[in-house]
C-alpha positions as CSV (number, residue, x, y, z in Angstrom):
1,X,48.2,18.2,-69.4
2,X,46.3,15.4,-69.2
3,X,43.0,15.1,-67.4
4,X,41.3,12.3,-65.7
5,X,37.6,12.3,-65.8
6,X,36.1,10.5,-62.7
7,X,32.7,9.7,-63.0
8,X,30.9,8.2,-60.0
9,X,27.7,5.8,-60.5
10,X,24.7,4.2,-58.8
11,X,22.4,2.7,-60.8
12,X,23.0,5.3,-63.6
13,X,22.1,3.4,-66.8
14,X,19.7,5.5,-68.1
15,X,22.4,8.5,-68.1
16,X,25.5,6.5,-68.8
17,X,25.5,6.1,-72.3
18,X,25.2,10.1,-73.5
19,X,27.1,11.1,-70.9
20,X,30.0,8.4,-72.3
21,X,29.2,9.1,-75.7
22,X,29.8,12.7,-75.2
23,X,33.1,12.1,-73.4
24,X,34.4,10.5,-76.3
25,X,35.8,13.4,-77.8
26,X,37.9,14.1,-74.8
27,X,39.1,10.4,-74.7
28,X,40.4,11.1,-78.3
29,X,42.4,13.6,-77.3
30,X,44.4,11.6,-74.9
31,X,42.5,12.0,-71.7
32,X,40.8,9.5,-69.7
33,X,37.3,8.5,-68.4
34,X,37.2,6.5,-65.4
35,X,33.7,4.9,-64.1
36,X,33.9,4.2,-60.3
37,X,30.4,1.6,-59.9
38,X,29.0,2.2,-55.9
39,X,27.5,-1.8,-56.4
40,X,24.5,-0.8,-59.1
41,X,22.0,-3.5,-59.1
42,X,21.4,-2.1,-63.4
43,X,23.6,-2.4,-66.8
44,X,25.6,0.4,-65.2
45,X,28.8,-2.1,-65.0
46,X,28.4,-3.2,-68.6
47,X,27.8,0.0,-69.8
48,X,30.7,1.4,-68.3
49,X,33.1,-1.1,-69.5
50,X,32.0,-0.2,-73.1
51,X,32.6,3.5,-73.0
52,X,35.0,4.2,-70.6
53,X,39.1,3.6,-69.9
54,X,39.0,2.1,-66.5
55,X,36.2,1.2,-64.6
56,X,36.4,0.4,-60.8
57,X,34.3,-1.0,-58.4
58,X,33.6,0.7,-54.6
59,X,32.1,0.5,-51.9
60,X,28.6,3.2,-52.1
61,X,29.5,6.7,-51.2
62,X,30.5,9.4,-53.5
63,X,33.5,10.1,-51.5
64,X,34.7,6.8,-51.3
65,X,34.1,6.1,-54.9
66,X,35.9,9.5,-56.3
67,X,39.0,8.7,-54.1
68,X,39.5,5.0,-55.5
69,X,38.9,6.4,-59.2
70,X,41.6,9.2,-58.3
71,X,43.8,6.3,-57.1
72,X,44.0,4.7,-60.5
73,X,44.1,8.0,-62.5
74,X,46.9,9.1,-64.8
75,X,45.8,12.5,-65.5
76,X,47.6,15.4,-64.1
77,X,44.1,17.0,-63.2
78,X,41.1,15.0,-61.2
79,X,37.6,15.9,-62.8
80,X,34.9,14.6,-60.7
81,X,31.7,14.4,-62.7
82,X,28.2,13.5,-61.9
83,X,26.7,10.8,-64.5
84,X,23.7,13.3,-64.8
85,X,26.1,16.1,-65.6
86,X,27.4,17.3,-69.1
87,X,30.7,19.2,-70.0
88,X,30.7,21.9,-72.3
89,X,32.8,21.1,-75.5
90,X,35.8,23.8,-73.8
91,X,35.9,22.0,-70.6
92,X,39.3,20.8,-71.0
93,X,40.7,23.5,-73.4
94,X,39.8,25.9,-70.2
95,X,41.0,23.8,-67.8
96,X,44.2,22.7,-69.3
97,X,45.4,26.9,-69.8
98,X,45.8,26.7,-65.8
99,X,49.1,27.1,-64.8
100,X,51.0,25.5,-62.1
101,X,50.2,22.1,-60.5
102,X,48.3,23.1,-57.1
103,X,45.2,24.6,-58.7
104,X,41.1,23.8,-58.2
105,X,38.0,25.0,-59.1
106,X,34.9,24.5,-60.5
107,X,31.7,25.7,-63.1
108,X,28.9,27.4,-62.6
109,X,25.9,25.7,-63.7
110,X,22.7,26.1,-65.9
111,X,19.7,23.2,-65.0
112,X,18.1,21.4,-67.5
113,X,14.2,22.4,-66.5
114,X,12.8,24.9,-68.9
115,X,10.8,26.5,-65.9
116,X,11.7,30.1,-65.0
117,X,12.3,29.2,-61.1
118,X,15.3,27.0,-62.2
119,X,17.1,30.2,-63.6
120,X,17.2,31.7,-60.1
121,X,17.9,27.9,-58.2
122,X,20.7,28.1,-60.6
123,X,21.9,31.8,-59.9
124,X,21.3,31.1,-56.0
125,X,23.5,28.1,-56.5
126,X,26.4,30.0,-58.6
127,X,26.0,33.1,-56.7
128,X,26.7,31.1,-53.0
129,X,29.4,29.3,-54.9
130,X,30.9,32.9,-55.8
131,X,31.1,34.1,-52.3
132,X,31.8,31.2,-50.5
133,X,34.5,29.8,-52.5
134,X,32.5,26.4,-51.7
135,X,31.5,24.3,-54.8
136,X,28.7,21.9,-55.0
137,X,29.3,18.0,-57.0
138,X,26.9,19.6,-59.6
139,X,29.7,21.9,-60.8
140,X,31.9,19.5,-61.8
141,X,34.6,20.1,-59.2
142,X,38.6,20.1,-60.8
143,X,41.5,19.7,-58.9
144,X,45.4,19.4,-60.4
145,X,46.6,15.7,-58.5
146,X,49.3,17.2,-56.4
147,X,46.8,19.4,-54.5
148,X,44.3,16.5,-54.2
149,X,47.1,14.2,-53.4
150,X,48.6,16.8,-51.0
151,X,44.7,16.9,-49.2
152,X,44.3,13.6,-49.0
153,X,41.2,13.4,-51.2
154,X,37.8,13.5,-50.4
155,X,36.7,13.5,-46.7
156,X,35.3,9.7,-46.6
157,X,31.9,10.8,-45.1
158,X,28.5,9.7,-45.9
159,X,27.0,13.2,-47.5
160,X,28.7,17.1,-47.7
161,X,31.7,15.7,-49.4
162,X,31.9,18.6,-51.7
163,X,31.6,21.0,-48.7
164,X,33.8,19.2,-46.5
165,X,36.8,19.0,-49.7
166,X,36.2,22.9,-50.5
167,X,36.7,23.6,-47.5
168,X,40.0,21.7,-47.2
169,X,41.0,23.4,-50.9
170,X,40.3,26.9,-50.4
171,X,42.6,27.1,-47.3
172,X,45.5,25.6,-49.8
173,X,44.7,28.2,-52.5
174,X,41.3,30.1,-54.0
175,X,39.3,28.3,-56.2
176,X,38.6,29.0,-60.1
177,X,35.7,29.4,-61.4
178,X,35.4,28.4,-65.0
179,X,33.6,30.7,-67.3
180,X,31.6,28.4,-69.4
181,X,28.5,26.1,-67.7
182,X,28.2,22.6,-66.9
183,X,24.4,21.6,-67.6
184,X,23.2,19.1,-65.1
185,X,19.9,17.6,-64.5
186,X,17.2,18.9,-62.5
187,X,15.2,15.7,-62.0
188,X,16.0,16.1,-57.8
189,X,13.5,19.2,-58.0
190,X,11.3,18.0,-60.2
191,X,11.1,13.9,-58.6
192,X,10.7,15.7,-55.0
193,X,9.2,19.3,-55.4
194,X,11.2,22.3,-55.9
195,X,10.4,24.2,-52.5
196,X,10.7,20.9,-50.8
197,X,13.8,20.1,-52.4
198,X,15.0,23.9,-52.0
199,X,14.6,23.9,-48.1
200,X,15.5,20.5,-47.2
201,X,19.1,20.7,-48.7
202,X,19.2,24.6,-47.2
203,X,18.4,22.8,-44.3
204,X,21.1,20.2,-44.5
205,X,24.3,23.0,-45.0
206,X,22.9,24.8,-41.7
207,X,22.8,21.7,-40.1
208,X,26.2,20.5,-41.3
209,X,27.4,24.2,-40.7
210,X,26.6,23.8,-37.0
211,X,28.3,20.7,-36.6
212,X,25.7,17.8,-37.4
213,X,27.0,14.5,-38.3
214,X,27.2,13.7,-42.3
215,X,25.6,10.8,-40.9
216,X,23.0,12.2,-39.7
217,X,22.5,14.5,-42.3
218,X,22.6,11.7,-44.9
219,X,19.6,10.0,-43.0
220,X,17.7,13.0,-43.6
221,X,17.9,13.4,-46.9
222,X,17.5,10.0,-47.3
């Protein structure tokens, strides 16, 4: 099984290189990194060429991004990873013992502040996951390329595309949670305020959840 690891970047230059650098091992194994570059104004282009197997440039929008990276992947599996996000060394052992070729899922997550009130934003965030069967970008979403294919990707909307593609999955087939945890940065809580940042994007899923335009919504968290 091979695996395509889709990363999607805006002015990521200060996280590109470790997260690259850690992906090598995976590219030594035969699967592939692809960097999908939203028009970054940094050395995120330059960067990306250096430490990566393909790298495409998109128009802005994580959707849009992940669906042209998907449509020069290889891999029999989409991984759809967050430049601030890192695997754990198993990732693609655990992934790669699925069986079948219509399969998704995700990780739970662990945040990289040391501060105690990330451990519960982190189990509220897992736990939701859990019951919902609705996974956030954080957790590193997965899905094998006939499913993804069969979906037509990502929902090409301006914010919620991980809602709006979970939604589209779990009514193909239930999701799988991974056991092991992706650790992803925590600089959106602490750049904005945790309760601030905890509200507003609580906010933003009831909105979207009552039928609020992505476009709207994306304006507000903007």
């Amino acid at each position: 099984m091979k695996i395509s690891i889709i990363i999607p970047v805006l002015n990521e230059e200060n996280n590109l290189p470790k997260i690259l650098c850690a992906l090598r091992n995976f590219r030594d194994l035969g699967h592939e990194v692809i960097v999908v570059d939203g028009g970054s104004a940094d050395n995120s282009l330059s960067i990306a060429h250096d430490g990566s197997d393909a790298v495409v440039v998109s128009r802005p929008g994580r959707a849009a991004q992940m669906n042209h990276g998907a449509a020069v992947a290889t891999g029999d599996v989409f991984l759809f990873l967050h430049a601030d996000t890192a695997l754990p060394e198993n990732a693609i052992r655990l992934i790669s013992s699925l069986q079948g070729d219509s399969f998704w899922g995700y990780f739970n997550i662990r945040l990289s502040g040391k501060k105690a009130i990330f451990r519960l934003i982190e189990w509220m965030i897992n736990r939701r996951s859990s019951l919902s069967s609705i996974a956030t970008g954080d957790q590193s979403i997965f899905v094998a390329k006939k499913l993804f294919n069969n979906i037509n990707g990502f929902p090409e909307i301006e914010l919620m595309e991980d809602i709006a593609i979970s939604r589209l999955l779990k009514t193909e087939t239930s999701p799988v949670c991974l056991p092991s945890k992706v650790l992803t940065s925590s600089r959106r809580w602490e750049n904005n305020g945790i309760t601030s940042t905890v509200l507003l994007m609580w906010k933003l899923r009831l909105f979207y959840f009552f039928g609020v335009s992505p476009e709207k919504l994306s304006k507000l968290y903007r």
